[in-house]
Each structure stands twice: as structure tokens, then as C-alpha cells.
KENU-594451 format. One record per atom (N, C-alpha, C): residue in three letters; z, y, x. Coordinates in steps of 0.02 Angstrom, whole numbers, padded with zeros to 5 digits, always signed. Atoms other than C-alpha are relative to their C-alpha. Layout:
BEGIN
alaZYX/...
//
This chain:
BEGIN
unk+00070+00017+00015/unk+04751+00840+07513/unk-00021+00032-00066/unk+00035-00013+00042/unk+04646+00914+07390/unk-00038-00050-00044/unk+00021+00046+00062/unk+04613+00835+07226/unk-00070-00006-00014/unk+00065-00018+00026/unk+04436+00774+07173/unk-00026+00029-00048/unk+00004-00013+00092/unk+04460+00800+06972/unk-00013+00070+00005/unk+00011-00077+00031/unk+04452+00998+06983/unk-00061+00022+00035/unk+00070-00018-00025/unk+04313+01000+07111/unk-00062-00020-00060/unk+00088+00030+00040/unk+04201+00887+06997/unk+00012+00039-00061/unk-00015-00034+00090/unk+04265+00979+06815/unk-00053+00054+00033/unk+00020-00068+00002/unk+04210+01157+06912/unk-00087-00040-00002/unk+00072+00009+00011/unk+04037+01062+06951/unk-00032-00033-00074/unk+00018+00031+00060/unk+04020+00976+06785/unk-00006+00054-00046/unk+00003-00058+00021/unk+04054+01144+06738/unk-00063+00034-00012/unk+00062-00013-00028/unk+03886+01206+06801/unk-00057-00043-00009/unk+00081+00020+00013/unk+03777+01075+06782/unk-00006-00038-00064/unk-00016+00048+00070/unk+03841+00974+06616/unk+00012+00078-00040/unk-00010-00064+00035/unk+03909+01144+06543/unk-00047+00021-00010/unk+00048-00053+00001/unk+03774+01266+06586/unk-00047-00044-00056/unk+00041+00032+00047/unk+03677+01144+06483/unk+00009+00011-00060/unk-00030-00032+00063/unk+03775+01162+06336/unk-00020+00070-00024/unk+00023-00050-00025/unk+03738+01336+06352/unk-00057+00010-00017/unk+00050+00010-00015/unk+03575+01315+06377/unk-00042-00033-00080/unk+00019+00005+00043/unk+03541+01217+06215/unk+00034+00034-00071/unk-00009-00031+00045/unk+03639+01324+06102/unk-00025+00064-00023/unk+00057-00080-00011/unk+03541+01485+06168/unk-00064-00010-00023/unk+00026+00009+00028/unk+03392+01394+06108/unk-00024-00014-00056/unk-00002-00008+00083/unk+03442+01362+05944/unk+00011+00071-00049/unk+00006-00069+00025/unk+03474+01526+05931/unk-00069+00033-00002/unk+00074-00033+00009/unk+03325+01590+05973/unk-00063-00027-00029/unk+00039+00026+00052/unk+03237+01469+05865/unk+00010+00026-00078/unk-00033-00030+00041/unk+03336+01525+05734/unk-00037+00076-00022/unk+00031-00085-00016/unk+03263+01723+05765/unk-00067+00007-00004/unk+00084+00001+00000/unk+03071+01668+05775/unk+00003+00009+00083/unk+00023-00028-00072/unk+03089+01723+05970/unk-00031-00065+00039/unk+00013+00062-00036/unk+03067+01536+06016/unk-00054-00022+00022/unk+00075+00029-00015/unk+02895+01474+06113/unk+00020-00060+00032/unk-00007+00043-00058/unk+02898+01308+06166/unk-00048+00002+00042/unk+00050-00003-00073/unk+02823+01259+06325/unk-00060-00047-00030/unk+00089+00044+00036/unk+02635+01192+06294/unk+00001-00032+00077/unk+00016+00055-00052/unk+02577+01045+06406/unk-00059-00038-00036/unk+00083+00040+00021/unk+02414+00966+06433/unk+00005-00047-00034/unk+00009+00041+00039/unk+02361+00878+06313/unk-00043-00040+00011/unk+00019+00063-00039/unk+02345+00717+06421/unk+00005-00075-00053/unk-00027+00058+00026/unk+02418+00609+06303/unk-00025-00020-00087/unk+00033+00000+00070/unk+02317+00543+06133/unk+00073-00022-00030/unk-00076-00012+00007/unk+02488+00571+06030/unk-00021-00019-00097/unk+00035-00011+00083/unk+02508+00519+05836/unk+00086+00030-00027/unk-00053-00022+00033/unk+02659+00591+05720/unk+00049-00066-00026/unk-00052+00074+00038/unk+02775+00462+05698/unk+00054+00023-00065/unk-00036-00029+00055/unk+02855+00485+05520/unk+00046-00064-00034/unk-00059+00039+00008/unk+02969+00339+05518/unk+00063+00023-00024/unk-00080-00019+00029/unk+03134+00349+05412/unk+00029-00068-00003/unk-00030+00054-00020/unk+03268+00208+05424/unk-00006-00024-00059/unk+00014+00038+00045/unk+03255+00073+05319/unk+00069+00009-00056/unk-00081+00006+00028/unk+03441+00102+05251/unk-00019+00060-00057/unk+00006-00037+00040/unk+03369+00255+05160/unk+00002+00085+00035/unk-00013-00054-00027/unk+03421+00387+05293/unk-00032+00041+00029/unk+00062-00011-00041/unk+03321+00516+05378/unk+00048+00032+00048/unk-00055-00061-00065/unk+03365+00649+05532/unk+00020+00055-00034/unk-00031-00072+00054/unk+03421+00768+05388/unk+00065+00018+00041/unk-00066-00008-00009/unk+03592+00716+05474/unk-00009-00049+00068/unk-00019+00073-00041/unk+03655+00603+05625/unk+00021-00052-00026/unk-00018+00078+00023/unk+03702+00424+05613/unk+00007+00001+00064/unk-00062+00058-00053/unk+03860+00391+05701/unk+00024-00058-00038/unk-00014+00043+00039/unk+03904+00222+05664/unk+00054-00053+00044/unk-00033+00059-00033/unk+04035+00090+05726/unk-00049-00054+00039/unk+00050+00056-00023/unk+03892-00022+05738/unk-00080+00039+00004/unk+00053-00075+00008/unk+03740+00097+05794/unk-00061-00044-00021/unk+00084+00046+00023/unk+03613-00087+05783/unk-00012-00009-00065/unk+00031-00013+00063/unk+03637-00035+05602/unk-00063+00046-00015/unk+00041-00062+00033/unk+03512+00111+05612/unk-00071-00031+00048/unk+00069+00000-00022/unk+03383+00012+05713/unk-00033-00060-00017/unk+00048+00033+00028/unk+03239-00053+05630/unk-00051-00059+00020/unk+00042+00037-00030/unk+03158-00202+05698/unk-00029-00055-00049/unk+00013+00033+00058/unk+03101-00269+05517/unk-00082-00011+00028/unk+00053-00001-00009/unk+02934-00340+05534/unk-00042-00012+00081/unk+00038+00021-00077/unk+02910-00370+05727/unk+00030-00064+00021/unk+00005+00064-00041/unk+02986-00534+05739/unk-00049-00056+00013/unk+00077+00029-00030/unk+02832-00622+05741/unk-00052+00014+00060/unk+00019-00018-00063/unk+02776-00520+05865/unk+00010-00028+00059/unk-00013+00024-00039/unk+02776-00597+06027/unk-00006+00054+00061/unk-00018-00017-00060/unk+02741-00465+06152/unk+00005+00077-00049/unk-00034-00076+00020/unk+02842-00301+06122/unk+00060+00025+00049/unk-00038-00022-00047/unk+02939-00172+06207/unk+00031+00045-00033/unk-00042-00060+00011/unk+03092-00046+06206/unk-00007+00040+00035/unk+00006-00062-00051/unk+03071+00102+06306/unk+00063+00046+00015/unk-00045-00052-00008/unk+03235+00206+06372/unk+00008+00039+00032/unk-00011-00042-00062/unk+03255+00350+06451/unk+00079-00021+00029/unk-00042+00009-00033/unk+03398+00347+06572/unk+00059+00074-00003/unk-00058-00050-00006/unk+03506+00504+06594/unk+00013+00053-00061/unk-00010-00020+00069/unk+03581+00555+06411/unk-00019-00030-00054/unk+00028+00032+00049/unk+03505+00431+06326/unk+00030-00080+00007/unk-00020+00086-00003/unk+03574+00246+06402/unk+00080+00024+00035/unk-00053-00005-00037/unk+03705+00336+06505/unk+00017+00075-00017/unk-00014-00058+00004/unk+03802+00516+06483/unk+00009+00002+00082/unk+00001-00021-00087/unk+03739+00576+06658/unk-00057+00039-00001/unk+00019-00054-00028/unk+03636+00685+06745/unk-00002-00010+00077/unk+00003+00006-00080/unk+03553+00677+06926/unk+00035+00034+00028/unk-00036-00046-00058/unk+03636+00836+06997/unk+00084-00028+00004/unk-00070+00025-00016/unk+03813+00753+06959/unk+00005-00074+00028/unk+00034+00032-00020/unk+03743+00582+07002/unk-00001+00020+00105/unk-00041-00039-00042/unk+03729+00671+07166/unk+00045+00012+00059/unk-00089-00029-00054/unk+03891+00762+07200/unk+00062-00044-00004/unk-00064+00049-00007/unk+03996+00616+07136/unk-00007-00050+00069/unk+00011+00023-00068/unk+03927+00533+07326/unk+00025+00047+00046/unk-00001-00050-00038/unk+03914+00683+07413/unk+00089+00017+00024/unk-00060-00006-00018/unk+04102+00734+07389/unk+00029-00051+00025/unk-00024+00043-00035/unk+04151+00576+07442/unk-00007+00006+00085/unk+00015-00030-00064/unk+04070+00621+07607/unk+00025+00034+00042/unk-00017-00037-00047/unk+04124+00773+07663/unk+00074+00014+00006/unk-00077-00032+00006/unk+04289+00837+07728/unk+00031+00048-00066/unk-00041-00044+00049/unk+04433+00897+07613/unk-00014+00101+00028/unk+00011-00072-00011/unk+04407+01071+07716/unk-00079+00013-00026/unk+00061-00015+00010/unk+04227+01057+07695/unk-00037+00017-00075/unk+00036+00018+00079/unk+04217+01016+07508/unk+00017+00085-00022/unk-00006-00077+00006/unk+04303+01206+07495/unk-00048+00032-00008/unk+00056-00042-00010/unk+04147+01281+07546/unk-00051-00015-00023/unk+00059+00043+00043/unk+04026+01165+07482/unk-00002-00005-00052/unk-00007+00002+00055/unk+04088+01152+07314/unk-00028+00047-00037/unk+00048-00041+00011/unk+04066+01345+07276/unk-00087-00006-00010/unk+00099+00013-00013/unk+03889+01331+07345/unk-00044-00039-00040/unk+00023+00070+00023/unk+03844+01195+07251/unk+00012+00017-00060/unk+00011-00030+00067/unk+03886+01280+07096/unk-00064+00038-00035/unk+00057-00060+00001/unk+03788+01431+07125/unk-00063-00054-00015/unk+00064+00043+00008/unk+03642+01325+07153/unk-00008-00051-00055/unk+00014+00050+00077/unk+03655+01209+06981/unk-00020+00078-00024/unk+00023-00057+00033/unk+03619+01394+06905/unk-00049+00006+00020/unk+00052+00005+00000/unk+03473+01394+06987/unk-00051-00070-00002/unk+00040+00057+00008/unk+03417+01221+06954/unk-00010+00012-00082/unk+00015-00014+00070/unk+03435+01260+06773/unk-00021+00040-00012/unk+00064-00077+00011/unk+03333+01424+06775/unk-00052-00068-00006/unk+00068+00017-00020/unk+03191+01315+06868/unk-00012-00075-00062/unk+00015+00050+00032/unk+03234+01153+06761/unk-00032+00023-00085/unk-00003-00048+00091/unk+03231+01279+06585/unk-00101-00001-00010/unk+00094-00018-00013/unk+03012+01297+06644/unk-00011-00028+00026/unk+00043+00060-00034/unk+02975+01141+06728/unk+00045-00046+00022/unk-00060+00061-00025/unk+03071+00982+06744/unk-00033-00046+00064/unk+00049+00036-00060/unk+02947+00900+06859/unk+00037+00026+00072/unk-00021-00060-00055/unk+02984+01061+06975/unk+00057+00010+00037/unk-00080+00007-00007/unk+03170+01050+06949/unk+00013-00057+00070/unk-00014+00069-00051/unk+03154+00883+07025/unk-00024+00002+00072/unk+00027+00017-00075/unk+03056+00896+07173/unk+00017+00057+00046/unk-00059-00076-00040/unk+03185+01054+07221/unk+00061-00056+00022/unk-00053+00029-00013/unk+03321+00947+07196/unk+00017-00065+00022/unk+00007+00068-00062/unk+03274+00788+07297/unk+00008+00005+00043/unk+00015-00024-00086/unk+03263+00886+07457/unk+00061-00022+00004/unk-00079+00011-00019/unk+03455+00853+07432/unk-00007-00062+00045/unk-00001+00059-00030/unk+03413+00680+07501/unk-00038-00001+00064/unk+00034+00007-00060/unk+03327+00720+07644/unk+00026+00020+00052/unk-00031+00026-00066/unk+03381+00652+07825/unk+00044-00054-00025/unk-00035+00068+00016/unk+03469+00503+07758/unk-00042-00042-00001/unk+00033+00041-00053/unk+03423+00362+07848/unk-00017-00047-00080/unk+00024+00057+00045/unk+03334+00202+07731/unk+00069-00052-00013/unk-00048+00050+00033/unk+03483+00104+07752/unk+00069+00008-00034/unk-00061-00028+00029/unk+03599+00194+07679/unk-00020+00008-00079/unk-00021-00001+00065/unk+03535+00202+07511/unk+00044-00046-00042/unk-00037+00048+00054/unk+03607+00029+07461/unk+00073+00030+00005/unk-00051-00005+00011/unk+03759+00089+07485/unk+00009+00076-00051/unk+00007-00059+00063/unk+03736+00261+07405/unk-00015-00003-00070/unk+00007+00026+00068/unk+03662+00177+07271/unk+00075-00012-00046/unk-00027+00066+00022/unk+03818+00060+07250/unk+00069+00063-00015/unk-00057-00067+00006/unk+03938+00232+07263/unk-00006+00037-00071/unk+00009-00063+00054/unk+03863+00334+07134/unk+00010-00062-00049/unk+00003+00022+00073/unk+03836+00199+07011/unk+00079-00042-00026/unk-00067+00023+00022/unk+04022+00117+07030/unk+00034+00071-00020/unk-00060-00084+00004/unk+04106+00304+07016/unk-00056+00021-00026/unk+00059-00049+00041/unk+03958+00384+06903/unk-00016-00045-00043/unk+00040+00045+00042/unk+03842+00276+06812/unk+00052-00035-00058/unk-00039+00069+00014/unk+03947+00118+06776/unk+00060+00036-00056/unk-00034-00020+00074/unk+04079+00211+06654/unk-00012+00056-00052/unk+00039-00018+00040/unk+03961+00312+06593/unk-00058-00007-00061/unk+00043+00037+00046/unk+03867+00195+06485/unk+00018-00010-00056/unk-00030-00016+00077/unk+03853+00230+06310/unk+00010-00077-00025/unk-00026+00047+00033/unk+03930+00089+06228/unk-00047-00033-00041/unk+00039+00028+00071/unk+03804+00077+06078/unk-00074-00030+00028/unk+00069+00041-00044/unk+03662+00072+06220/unk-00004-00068+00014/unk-00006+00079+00009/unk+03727-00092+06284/unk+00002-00026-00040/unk+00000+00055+00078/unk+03739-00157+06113/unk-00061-00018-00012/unk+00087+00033+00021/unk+03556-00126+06073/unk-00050-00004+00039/unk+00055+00035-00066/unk+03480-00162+06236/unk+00003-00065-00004/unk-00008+00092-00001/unk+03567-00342+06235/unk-00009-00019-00078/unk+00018+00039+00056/unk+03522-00361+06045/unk-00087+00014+00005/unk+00075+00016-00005/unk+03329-00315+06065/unk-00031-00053+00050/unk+00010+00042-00053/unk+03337-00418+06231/unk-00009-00080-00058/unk-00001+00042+00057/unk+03387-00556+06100/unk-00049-00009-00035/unk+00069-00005+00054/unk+03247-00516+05977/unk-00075-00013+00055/unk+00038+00020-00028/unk+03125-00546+06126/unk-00039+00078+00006/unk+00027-00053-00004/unk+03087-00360+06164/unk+00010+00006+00098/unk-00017-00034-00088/unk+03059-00290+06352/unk+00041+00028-00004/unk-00030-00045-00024/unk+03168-00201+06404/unk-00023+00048+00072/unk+00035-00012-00047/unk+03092-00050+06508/unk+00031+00070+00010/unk-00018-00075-00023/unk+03171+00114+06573/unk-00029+00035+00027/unk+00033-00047-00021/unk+03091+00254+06608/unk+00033+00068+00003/unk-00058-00043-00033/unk+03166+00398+06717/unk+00003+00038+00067/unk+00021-00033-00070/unk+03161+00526+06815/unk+00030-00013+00070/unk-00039+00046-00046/unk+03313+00456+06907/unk-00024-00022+00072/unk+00038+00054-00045/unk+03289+00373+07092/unk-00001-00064-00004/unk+00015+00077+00014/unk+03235+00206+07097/unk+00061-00032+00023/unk-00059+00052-00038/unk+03383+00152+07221/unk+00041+00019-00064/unk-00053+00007+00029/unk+03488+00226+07109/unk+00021-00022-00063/unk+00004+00032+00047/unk+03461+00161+06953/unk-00001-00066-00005/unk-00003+00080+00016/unk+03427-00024+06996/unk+00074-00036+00018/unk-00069+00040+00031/unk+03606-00062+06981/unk+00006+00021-00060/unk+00014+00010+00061/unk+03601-00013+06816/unk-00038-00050-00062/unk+00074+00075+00030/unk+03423-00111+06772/unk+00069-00059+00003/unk-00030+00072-00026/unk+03536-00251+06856/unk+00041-00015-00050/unk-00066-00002+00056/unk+03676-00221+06739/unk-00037-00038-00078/unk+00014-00025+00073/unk+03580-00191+06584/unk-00060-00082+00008/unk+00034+00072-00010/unk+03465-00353+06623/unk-00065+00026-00032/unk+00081-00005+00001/unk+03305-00234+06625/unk-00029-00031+00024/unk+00056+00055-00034/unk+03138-00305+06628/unk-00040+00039+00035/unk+00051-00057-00068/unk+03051-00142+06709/unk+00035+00051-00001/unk+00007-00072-00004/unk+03076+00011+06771/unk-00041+00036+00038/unk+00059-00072-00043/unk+02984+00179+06815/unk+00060+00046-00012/unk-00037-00031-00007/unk+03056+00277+06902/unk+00002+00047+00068/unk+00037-00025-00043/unk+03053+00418+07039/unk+00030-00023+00085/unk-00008+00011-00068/unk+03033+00382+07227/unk-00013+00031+00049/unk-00013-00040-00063/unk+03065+00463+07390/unk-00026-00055+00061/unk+00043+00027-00052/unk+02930+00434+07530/unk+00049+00000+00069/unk-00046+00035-00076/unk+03010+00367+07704/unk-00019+00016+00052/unk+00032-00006-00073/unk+02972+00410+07869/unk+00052-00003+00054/unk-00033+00004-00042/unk+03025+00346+08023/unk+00071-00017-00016/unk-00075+00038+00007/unk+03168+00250+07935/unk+00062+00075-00026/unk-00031-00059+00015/unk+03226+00433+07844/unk-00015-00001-00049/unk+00012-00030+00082/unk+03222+00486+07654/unk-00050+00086+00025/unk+00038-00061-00010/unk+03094+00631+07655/unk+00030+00065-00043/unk-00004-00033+00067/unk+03152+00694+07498/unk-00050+00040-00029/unk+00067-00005+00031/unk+02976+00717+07453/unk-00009-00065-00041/unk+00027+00059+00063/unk+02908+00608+07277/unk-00065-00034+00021/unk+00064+00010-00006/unk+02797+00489+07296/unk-00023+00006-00062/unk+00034+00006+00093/unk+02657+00504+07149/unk+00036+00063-00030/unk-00006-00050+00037/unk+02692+00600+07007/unk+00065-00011-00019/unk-00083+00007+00005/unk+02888+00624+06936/unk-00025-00019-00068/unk-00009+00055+00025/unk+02921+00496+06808/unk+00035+00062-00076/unk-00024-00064+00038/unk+02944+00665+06663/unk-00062+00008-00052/unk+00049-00046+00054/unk+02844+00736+06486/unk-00068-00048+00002/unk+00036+00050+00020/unk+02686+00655+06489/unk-00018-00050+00048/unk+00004+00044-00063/unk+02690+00570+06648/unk+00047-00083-00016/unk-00023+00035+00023/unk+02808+00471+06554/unk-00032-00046-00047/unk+00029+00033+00076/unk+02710+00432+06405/unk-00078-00044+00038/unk+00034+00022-00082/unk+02566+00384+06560/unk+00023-00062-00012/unk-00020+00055-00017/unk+02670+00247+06601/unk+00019-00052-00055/unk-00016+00068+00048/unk+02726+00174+06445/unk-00089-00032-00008/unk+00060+00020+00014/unk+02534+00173+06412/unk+00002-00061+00038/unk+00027+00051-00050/unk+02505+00092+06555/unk+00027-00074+00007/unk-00045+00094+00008/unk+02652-00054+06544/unk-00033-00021-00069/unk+00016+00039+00050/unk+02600-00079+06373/unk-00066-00036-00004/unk+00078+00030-00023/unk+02404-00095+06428/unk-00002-00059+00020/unk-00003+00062-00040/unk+02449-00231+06566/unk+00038-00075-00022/unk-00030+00060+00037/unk+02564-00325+06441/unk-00034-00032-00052/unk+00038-00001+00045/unk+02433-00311+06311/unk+00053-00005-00083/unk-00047-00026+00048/unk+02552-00235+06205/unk-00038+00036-00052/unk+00001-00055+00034/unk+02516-00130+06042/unk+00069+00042+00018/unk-00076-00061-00001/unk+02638+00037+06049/unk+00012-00006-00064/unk-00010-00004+00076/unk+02635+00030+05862/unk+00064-00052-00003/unk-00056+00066+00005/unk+02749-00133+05887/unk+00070+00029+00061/unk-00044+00003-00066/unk+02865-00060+06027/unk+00050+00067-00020/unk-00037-00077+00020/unk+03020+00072+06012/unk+00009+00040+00059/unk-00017-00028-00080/unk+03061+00228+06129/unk+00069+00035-00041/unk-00064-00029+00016/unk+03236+00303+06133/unk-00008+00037+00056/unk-00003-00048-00035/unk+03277+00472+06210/unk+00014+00063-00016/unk-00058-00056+00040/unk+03382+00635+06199/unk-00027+00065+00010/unk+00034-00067-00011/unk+03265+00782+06275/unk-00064+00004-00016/unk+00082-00013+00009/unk+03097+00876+06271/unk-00018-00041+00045/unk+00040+00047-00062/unk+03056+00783+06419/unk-00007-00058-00029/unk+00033+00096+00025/unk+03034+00614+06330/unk-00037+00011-00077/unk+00052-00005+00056/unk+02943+00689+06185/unk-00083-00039+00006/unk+00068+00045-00013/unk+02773+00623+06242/unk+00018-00064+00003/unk-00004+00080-00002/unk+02839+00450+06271/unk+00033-00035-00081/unk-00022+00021+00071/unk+02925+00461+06086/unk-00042+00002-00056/unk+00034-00004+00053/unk+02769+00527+06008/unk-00038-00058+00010/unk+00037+00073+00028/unk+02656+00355+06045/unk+00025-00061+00020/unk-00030+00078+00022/unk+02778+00219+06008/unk-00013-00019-00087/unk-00004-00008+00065/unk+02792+00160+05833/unk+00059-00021-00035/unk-00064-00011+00052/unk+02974+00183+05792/unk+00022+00057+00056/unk-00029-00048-00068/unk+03044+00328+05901/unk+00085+00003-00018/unk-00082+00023+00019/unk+03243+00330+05901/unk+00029+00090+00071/unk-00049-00052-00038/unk+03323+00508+05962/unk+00095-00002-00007/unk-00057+00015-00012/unk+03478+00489+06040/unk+00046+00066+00023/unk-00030-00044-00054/unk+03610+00640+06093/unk-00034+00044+00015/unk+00073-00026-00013/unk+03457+00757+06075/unk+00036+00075+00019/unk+00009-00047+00008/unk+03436+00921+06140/unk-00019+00060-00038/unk+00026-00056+00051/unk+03400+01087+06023/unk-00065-00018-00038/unk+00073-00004+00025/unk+03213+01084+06033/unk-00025-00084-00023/unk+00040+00072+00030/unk+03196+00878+06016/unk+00036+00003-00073/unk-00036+00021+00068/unk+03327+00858+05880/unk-00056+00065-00064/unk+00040-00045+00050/unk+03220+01013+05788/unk-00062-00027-00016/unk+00066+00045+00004/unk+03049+00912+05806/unk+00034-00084-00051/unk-00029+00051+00024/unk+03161+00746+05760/unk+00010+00012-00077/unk-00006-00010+00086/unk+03202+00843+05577/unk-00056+00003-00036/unk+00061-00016+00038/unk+03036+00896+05550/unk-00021-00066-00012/unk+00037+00086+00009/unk+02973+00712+05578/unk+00024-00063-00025/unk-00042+00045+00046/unk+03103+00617+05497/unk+00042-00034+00055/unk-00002+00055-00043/unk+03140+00526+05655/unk+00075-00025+00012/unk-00064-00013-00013/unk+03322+00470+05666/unk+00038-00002+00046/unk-00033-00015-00042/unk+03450+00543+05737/unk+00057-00020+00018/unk-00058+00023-00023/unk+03587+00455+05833/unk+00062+00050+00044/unk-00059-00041-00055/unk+03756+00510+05924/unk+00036-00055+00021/unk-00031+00058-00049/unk+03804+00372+06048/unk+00054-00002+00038/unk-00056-00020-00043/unk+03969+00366+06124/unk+00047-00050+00061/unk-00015+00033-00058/unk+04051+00299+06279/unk+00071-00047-00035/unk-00051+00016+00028/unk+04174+00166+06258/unk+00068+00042+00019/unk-00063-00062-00005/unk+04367+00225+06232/unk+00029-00046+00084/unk+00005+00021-00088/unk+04415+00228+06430/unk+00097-00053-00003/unk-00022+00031-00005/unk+04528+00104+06475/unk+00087+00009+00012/unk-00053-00007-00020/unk+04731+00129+06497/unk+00034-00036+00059/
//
């Protein structure tokens, strides 16, 4: 029999790697002047958040810490009664990623002869999800959903319950659960926001004892996954959209509420909170994060079990 560990390394290879990759080539070319970021409508009334930690620290540097609910600031909102946390989901509460998310199901699936051929293939193609994801993450996504389509409705609970026991579930940054269940404490929402699928994430919510999530969904027909989105993908300002919108219906200020999150893609939802918290950031956020003071975390998984 053929081992799983070298199939998933070569794909982790490709779609966790190439990433790597991917944000070091950008720092380079920020570095050079060659750098343009991507411009996006300017849907979202956005203010500069110039928050520095109360401890004295700014994003000059990271803050790794034994105890990470040292670096987050919730001075001044306990009086508050209605307030929220905002998290993104993949790199930011969990070290994951949909395309591995995925193939850690998928290989379970197919034959040991089959995974041979599929594996390759399945490489190749993360190279082109990261071209298309590099100029549109929205885009990325609604390429790489089709994966789910012809799988029947009742099979997600169990697909769900696959990926997130063998994916998700020992992927959870350690420091996340700390300061999800200490803001939970302080009387904050707890609300995830994520491009993620809905099935597959609400064992997580479940875990994490979220109070909402947004998150993206795959229209049904005839008792089938379409692998078509319903609505808009749950990404950039579509994100920042929705916090609006939960915070509207809660009759929330954002000024009172935090967002945490590790890419460009959650930039709009980090610029109108009023503490923003970058986690595990990519090139271009962590470069916006220095300019703005905003601090910078490095969250790590607990040490795995013997």
C-alpha cells in the first residue's frame, strides 16, 4: 500500500509551498519599486486604523508570546455591552487552506492506484490556482468549488466531519483558542468570516463556540452540490460588507469591535474595525500593518502530541 504522508507533503508542496514562494517574490518586488497592488472598488467607507498596543509595542516587529492575550487590547470596552470579534478562518484561526482542506477528503476516497494519477494532476493544477488566486481571490474560488460538484447533499455531513477531524481540528492555532474563549468571556461575539464552505467550517464554529458565521455556499440541485456560489464569495470587501452588515443588525459600533486576519483579502474587513490584529500575515498585509502601526502577531499550533 502506498503511504498518504508523501502524497499530501508533494501537495502541500504546491499549494502551502507555492505560497511561500509567492509571498517572498512579492517582497521582493516591493523591495525594487516594481510592486502595484491590486486596486478594488472603493465600496467600502474605510478609516486608517493607527492603533499601537498598549504595552508600548508597535508592528516595527512581531509579538510572539507564550501568552499571545498579552498583546490584545480590550482596555476600555468592558462597559460596552454589544461588541464583536471578527476572524478570518484559513491562516488566521487555523494553519489551513481550502485546496488542502480538499485533498485531505478526496485522498481518502480514491484508490491507492488511482491516487498515482490524481495526485500529479492535482499538483499541476494548485499552480494554476495560484496564478488565478495571485489576480482575483473571488475567481480563484469559484474555479475551485467546481471540485465539489456531483456530490450528492447528504454527503456533506460527513465530508464535513472528514476534513475537519484529519485537517482542521489539529490545525488550530493554539493562541486562537485562547483569545476566542477569553473575548467570549469579556462578552464579545464571536463571528468568522470566510471564504471557506459553510458545511465545512461549522464544525469548527461548533468547536470554537462561534456566535456567527459568513461564509461561502454551494447552490443544490436536485439533491447535488452544483459547485456554483450562491451570492457573492465571502473575500476583500465583500467581507468588510458583512461585518458592516452584522454590526448594523446588532447595533454595534465597529469602533468598539476587533478584526483579526493574515492576508490582503481581509484588508477591507481590518480597515473598519477599531482595533485590527494581523496575524501570520502575508508580504503585502504585514507591509500595510508597518506602515499603520497595527500589530503584528505569529500564532502557533500547539506542540503535537506523542
Amino acid at each position: 500500500m502506498i503511504p498518504i504522508r508523501p502524497l499530501y507533503s508533494a501537495a502541500n508542496l504546491a499549494a502551502g509551498g507555492c505560497e511561500s514562494i509567492h509571498r517572498r517574490a512579492t517582497f521582493l518586488l516591493q523591495g525594487s519599486g516594481m510592486y502595484f497592488p491590486r486596486s478594488r472598488p472603493n465600496l467600502i467607507e474605510r478609516k486608517t486604523n493607527t492603533y499601537t498596543e498598549s504595552t508600548g509595542s508597535t508592528a516595527a516587529e512581531d509579538l510572539p508570546s507564550p501568552d499571545a492575550n498579552a498583546f490584545i487590547d480590550t482596555s476600555g470596552l468592558s462597559s460596552v455591552e454589544s461588541k464583536a470579534a471578527f476572524f478570518d478562518v484559513d491562516g488566521t484561526v487555523c494553519k489551513t487552506n481550502v485546496v488542502l482542506a480538499y485533498f485531505s477528503a478526496r485522498v481518502e476516497e480514491l484508490a491507492v492506484w488511482v491516487r498515482l494519477v490524481w495526485v500529479p494532476y492535482f499538483i499541476l493544477t494548485c499552480v494554476l490556482y495560484l496564478i488565478v488566486d495571485w489576480f482575483h481571490r473571488p475567481t480563484f474560488n469559484r474555479i475551485f468549488y467546481m471540485s465539489y460538484r456531483g456530490r450528492t447533499v447528504e454527503s456533506k455531513a460527513a465530508l464535513a466531519k472528514i476534513i475537519y477531524t484529519k485537517y482542521y481540528k489539529p490545525r488550530i492555532f493554539k493562541d486562537a483558542a485562547a483569545i476566542i474563549k477569553r473575548l467570549k468571556a469579556e462578552g464579545f461575539k464571536i463571528v468568522l468570516v470566510t471564504g471557506s464552505l459553510d458545511f465545512l467550517v461549522a464544525p469548527l464554529a461548533e468547536d470554537l463556540d462561534a456566535d456567527h458565521v459568513y461564509a461561502a455556499e454551494i447552490i443544490e440541485e436536485n439533491g447535488r452540490l452544483t459547485g456554483k456560489l450562491k451570492g457573492m464569495y465571502a473575500s476583500n470587501d465583500e467581507k468588510a460588507l458583512r461585518v458592516q452588515d452584522f454590526a448594523r443588525e446588532h447595533g454595534m459600533s465597529l469602533s468598539n469591535c476587533l478584526g483579526f486576519g493574515d492576508s490582503i483579502a481581509d484588508l477591507p474587513m481590518l480597515e473598519i474595525v477599531g482595533r485590527a490584529y494581523v496575524v501570520n500575515p502575508d508580504a503585502r498585509l504585514r507591509a500595510i500593518a508597518l506602515r499603520r502601526g497595527w500589530p503584528v502577531m505569529q500564532w502557533m499550533l500547539a506542540p503535537a502530541k506523542l
